[in-house]
VMD Tcl script that draws the C-alpha trace (Angstrom):
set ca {
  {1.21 6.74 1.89}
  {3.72 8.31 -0.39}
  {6.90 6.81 -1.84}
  {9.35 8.44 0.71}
  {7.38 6.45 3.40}
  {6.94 3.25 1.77}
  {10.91 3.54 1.22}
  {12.04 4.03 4.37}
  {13.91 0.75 4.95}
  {15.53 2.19 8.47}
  {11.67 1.47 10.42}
  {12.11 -2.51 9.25}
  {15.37 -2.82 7.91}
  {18.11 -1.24 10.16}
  {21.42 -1.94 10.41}
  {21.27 -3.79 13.74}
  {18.52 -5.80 12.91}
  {20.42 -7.14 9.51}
  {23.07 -8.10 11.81}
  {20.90 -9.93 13.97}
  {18.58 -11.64 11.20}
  {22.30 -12.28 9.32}
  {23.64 -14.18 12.55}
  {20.45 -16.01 13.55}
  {20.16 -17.34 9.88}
  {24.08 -18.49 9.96}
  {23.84 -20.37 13.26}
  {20.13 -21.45 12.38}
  {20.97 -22.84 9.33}
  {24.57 -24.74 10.41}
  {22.85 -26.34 13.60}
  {20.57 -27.83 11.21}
  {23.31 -29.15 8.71}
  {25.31 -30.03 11.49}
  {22.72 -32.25 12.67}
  {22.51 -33.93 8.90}
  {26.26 -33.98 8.70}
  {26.37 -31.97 5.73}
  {26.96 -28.74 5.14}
  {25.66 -25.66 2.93}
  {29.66 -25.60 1.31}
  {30.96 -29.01 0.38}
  {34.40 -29.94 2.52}
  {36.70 -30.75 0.05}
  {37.23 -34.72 -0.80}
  {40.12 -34.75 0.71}
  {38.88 -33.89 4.20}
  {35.76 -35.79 5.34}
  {33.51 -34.87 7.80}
  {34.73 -36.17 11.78}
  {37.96 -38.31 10.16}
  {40.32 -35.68 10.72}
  {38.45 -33.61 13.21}
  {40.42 -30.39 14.00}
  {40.72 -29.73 10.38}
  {37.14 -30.23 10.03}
  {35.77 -27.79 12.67}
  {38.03 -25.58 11.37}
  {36.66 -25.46 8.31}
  {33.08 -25.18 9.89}
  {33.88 -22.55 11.70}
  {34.81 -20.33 8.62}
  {32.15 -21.33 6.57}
  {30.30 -20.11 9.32}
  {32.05 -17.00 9.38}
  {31.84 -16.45 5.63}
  {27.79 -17.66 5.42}
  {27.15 -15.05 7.94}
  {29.32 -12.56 5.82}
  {27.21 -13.47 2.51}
  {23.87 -13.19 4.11}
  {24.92 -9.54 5.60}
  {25.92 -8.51 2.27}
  {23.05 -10.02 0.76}
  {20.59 -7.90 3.54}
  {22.38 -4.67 2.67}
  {21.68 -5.09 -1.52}
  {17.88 -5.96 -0.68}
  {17.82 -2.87 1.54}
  {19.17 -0.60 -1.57}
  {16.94 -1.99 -3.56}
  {13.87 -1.72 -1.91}
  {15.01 1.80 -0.87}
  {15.08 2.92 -4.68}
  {11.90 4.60 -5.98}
  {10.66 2.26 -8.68}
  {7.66 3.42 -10.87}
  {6.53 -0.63 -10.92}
  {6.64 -3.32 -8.46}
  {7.90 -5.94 -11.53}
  {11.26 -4.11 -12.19}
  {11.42 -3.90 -8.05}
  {11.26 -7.58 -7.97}
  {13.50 -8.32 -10.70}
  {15.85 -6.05 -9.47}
  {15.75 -7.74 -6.16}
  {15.98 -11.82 -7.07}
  {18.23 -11.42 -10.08}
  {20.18 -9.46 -7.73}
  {20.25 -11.28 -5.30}
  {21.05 -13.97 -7.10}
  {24.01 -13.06 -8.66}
  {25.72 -11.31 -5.34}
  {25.25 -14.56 -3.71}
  {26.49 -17.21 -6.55}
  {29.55 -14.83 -6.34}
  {30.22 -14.40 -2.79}
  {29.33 -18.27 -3.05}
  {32.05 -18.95 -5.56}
  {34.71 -16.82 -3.80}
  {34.58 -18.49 -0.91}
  {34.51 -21.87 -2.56}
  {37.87 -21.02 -4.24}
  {39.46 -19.71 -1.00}
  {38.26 -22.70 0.44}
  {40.14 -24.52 -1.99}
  {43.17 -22.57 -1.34}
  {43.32 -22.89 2.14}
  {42.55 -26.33 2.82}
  {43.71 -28.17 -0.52}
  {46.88 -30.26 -0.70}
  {49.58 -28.75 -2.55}
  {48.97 -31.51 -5.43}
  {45.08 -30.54 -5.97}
  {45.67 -26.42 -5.33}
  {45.61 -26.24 -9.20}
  {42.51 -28.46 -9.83}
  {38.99 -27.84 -9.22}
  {35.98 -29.85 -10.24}
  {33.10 -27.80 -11.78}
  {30.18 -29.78 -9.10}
  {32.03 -28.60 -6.39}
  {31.22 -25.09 -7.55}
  {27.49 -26.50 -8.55}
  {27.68 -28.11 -5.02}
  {28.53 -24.96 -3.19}
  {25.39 -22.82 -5.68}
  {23.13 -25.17 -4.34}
  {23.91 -25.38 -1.11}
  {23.98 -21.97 -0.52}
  {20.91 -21.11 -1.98}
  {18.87 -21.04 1.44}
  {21.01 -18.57 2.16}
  {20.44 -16.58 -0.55}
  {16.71 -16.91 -0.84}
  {16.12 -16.31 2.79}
  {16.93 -12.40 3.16}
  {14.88 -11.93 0.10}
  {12.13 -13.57 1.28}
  {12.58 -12.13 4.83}
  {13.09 -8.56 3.59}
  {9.97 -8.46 2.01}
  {8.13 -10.04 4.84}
  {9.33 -7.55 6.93}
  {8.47 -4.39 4.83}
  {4.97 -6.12 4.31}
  {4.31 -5.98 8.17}
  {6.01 -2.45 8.53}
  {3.56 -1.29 5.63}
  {0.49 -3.22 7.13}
  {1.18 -1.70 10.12}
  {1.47 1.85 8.91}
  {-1.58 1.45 6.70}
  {-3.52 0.69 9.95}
  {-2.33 3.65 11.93}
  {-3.56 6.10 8.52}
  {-6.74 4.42 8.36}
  {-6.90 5.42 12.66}
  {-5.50 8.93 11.74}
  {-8.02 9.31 8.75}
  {-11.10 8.03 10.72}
  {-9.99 10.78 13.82}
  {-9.64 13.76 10.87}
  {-12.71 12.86 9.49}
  {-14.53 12.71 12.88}
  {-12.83 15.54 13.82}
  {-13.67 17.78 10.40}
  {-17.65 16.52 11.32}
  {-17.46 17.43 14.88}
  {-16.18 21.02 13.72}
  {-18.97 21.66 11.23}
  {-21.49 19.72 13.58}
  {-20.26 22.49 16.09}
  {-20.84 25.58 13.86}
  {-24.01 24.29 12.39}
  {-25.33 24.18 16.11}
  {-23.31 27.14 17.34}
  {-26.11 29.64 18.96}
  {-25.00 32.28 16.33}
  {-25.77 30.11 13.81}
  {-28.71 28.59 15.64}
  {-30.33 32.30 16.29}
  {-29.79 33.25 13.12}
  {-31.03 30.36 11.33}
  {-34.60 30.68 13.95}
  {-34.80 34.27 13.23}
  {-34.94 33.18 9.09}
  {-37.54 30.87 10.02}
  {-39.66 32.92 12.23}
  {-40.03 36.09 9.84}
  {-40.92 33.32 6.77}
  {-43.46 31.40 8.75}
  {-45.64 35.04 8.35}
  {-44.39 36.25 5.19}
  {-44.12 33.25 3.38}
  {-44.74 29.52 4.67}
  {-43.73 27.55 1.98}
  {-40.76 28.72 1.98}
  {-40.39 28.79 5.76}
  {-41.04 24.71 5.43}
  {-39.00 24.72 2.61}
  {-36.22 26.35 4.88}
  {-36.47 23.86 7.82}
  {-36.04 20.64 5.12}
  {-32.70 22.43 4.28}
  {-31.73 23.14 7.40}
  {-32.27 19.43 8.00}
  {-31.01 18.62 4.85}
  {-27.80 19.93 5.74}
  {-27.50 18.20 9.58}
  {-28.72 15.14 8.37}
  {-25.88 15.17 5.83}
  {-23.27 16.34 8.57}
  {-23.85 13.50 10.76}
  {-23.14 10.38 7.96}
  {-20.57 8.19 8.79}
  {-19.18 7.85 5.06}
  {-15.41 8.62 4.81}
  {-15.71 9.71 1.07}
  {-18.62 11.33 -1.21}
  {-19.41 11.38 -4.66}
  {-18.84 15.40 -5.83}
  {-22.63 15.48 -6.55}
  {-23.93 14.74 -3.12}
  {-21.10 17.06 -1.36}
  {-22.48 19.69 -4.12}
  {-25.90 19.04 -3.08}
  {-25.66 19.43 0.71}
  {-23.63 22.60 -0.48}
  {-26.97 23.87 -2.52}
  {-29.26 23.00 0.73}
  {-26.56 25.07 2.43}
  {-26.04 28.03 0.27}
  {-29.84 28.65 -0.50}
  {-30.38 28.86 3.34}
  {-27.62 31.26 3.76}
  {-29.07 33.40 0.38}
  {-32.19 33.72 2.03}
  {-30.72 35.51 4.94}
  {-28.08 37.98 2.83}
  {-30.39 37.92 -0.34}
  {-28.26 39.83 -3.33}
  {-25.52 40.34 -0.87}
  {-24.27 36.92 -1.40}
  {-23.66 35.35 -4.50}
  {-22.43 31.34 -5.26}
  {-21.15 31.17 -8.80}
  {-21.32 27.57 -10.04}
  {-19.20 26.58 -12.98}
  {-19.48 22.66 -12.30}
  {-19.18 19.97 -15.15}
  {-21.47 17.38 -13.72}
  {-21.52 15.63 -17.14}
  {-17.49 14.34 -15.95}
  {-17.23 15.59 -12.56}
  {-20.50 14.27 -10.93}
  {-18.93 10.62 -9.76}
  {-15.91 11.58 -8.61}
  {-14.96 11.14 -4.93}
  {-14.37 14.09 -2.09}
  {-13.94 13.92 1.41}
  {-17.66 15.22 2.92}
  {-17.84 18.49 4.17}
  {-14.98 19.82 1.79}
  {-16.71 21.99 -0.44}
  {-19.35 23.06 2.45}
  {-16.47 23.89 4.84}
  {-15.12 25.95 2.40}
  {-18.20 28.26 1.34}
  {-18.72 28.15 5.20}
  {-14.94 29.85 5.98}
  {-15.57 32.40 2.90}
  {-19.06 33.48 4.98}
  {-17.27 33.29 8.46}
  {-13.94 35.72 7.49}
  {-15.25 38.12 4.67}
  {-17.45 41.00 5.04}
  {-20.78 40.51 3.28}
  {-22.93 44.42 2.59}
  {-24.75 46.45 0.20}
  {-21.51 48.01 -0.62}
  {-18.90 44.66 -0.61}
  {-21.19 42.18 -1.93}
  {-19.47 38.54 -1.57}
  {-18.95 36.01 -4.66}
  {-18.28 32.62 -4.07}
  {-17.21 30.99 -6.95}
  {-17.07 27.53 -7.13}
  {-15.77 25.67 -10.66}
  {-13.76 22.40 -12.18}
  {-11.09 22.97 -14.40}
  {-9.98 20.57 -17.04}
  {-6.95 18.76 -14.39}
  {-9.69 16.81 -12.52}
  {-9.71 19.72 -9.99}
  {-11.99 21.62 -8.45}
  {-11.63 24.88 -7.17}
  {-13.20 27.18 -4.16}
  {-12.30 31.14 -4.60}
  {-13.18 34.49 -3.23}
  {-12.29 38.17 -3.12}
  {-10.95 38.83 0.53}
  {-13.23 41.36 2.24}
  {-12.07 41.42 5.40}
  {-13.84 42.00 8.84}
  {-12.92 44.41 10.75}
  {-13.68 42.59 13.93}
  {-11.80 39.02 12.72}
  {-14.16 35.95 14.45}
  {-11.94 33.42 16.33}
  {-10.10 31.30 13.76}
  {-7.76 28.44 14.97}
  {-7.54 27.05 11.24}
  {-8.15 23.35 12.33}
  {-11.43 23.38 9.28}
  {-8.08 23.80 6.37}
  {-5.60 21.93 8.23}
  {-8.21 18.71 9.02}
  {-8.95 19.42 5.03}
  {-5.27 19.04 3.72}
  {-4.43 16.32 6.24}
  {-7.66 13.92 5.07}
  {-6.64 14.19 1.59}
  {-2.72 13.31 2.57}
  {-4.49 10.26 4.32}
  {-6.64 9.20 2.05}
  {-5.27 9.49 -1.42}
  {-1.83 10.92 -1.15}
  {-3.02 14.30 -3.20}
  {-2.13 17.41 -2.03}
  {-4.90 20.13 -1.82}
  {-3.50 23.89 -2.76}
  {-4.18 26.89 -1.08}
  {-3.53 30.22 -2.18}
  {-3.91 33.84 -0.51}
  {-1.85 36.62 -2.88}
  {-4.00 38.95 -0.35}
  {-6.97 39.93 -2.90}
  {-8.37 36.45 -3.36}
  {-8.52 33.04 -1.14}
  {-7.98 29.87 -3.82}
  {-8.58 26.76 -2.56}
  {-8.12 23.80 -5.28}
  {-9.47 20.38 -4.35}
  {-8.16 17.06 -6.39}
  {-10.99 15.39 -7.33}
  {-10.26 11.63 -6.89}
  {-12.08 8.96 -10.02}
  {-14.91 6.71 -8.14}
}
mol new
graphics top color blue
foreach p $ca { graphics top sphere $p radius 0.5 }
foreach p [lrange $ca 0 end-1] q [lrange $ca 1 end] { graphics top cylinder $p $q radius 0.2 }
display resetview
C-alpha cells in the first residue's frame, strides 16, 4: 500500500461524514450533561442552571451550536494532518494531539469570552476569573479528544479493510501467475516437445533421460507450491531444473548467462515463478538457430536488484501473447511490497529488473 493510498482521508474521512460524527458528538455529549445538570462550558455565576430558565436554554442552545462548531473544525485539522505525507508515525502523532490541542483550548477560550460578553451584566463585562477559563479547558476536553481518537479509529478500519482486499488481490495474482505457467508447462507443445527429449535420451543416453524426467518434475513440483514468496535461491534453482531441460533440447543454441551473487543475494525474497516466467517469455518470443543463437543473461547488480535481459530476435510468426505473465508480475510486486519492477524494450534488448526484497 503506498503513501497516496494510506492518505486518502476522502474513503473514511469525508466531508459529510465529519458533519455527521461533529453533530452526533454535540447532541451525544449535551444529552448526557444535560442529564447531570452540568455542562461542558460553565454558565456564568450569575445565571444558574433552571432559576432563570429562558436565559438558560438560551445559553444551551449556543453552546450547542458553538461545541458542534469546535468539533467540525477540530475534524477538518485531523483530516489535514493525517492527509500530509509524514516520513514517521511519531511526528504524525504529535502533529495531530498537540494540534489538536491547541485549536481546541482556543476555539474553547473564544467562545468562553463571547460567552462572557453576551450573557454578563454590564458590571462583570470587564472581569473574568481565570477557573472559568480552566473550567471551560476541562470541560471541553471530550470534545477535543474525541475526533482524535475517532479519526484514527476510522483510518485504522479503512486501512484494515484495504489491507484485506490486497492480501485477496495478491492471493488471485499469485494463483493466477501459477495457473499461467501450470498452463504452459502442460501445454501439448510443451508436453510433445518435452516427450520427444525424453524418448530420443532413453536410447542414446539413460541417465540422462532419468535425469531429464527429475527436472521435468522438479520444475511442476515447484509450480504447484502454495508459498506466496521465495527465497532467490530456490526461484534460481527451479530456474536451473528449467533451463538445463530446455539446453538439452536447443544445445549451443541457447545460452543462460548467470552473474548471481549468492554470497548476498541468496536469502532474499521473490515472488515464485518470477525469474522462470521470465527465461520462459525470452524462449517463447525470440528466435533461437544456428545463425541467431539466444543469450539469456541473468545478473544482480549492487541496488539489491536483479535483472533478466536479452537481445530481441524476433519470430517471424509471433506466438499468441496477451501479456497477462508481465502484467500478473508487476501487479504481485505492487501488492506485496510496494516496489515497482522495470521493464525496458529500446527495441534491441528486453530488460526486465526485479527488486529483490531482504528475508
Amino acid at each position: 500500500m503506498n503513501k497516496n493510498e494510506r492518505n486518502n482521508v476522502n474513503a473514511y474521512l469525508s466531508l459529510k461524514r465529519i458533519a455527521f460524527l461533529s453533530l452526533a458528538i454535540t447532541i451525544g455529549f449535551y444529552v448526557l450533561f444535560i442529564l447531570k445538570r452540568h455542562f461542558s462550558r460553565p454558565l456564568m455565576p450569575m445565571v444558574e442552571p433552571f432559576d432563570v430558565k429562558p436565559a438558560y436554554w438560551i445559553i444551551v442552545l449556543g453552546n450547542v451550536v458553538f461545541s458542534f462548531i469546535m468539533t467540525f473544525l477540530l475534524f477538518l485539522y485531523e483530516r489535514k494532518v493525517l492527509s500530509y505525507p509524514f516520513e514517521k508515525r511519531r511526528d504524525e502523532l504529535v502533529a495531530n494531539i498537540v494540534g489538536s490541542l491547541l485549536v481546541g483550548l482556543t476555539i474553547s477560550t473564544l467562545i468562553t469570552m463571547l460567552n462572557h460578553q453576551i450573557w454578563s451584566p454590564p458590571e462583570y463585562k470587564d472581569h473574568l476569573p481565570s477557573r472559568v477559563f480552566f473550567r471551560s479547558w476541562l470541560g471541553d476536553m471530550p470534545l477535543i479528544v474525541l475526533p482524535v481518537m475517532i479519526g484514527y479509529l476510522l483510518r485504522s478500519m479503512h486501512l484494515e479493510k484495504m489491507t484485506a482486499v490486497e492480501n485477496e488481490m495478491l492471493r488471485a495474482e499469485s494463483f493466477s501467475s501459477r495457473y499461467e505457467a501450470l498452463k504452459n508447462q502442460l501445454d501439448p507443445h510443451f508436453l510433445f516437445n518435452s516427450m520427444n527429449t525424453l524418448q530420443s535420451l532413453i536410447t542414446v543416453d539413460p541417465d540422462r533421460a532419468e535425469e531429464y524426467v527429475q527436472q521435468l518434475c522438479n520444475v511442476l513440483r515447484y509450480t504447484l507450491q502454495k508459498r506466496e514468496v521465495v527465497t532467490l535461491a530456490e526461484e534460481l534453482k527451479c530456474t536451473a531444473d528449467y533451463c538445463r531441460m530446455l539446453k538439452i533440447r536447443y544445445g549451443d543454441n541457447l545460452v543462460f548467462d548467470h552473474h548471481i551473487n549468492h554470497e548476498r543475494y541468496d536469502d532474499y525474497l521473490v515472488p515464485p515463478l518470477a525469474i522462470q516466467g521470465l527465461v520462459e517469455n525470452a524462449i517463447k518470443h525470440n528466435v533461437i538457430s544456428v545463425k541467431c543463437p539466444l543469450v539469456v543473461h541473468i545478473s544482480t547488480d549492487a541496488e539489491d536488484h536483479l535483472v533478466v535481459s536479452n537481445a530481441i530476435q524476433p519470430k517471424v510468426m509471433k506466438e499468441d501473447s496477451n501479456g497477462i505473465g508481465l502484467a500478473n508480475l508487476t501487479e504481485r510486486y505492487r501488492l506485496q511490497w510496494n516496489k515497482k519492477v522495470e521493464i525496458s524494450d529500446d527495441g534491441k534488448d528486453f530488460i526486465v529488473t526485479l527488486p529483490l526484497v531482504k528475508n
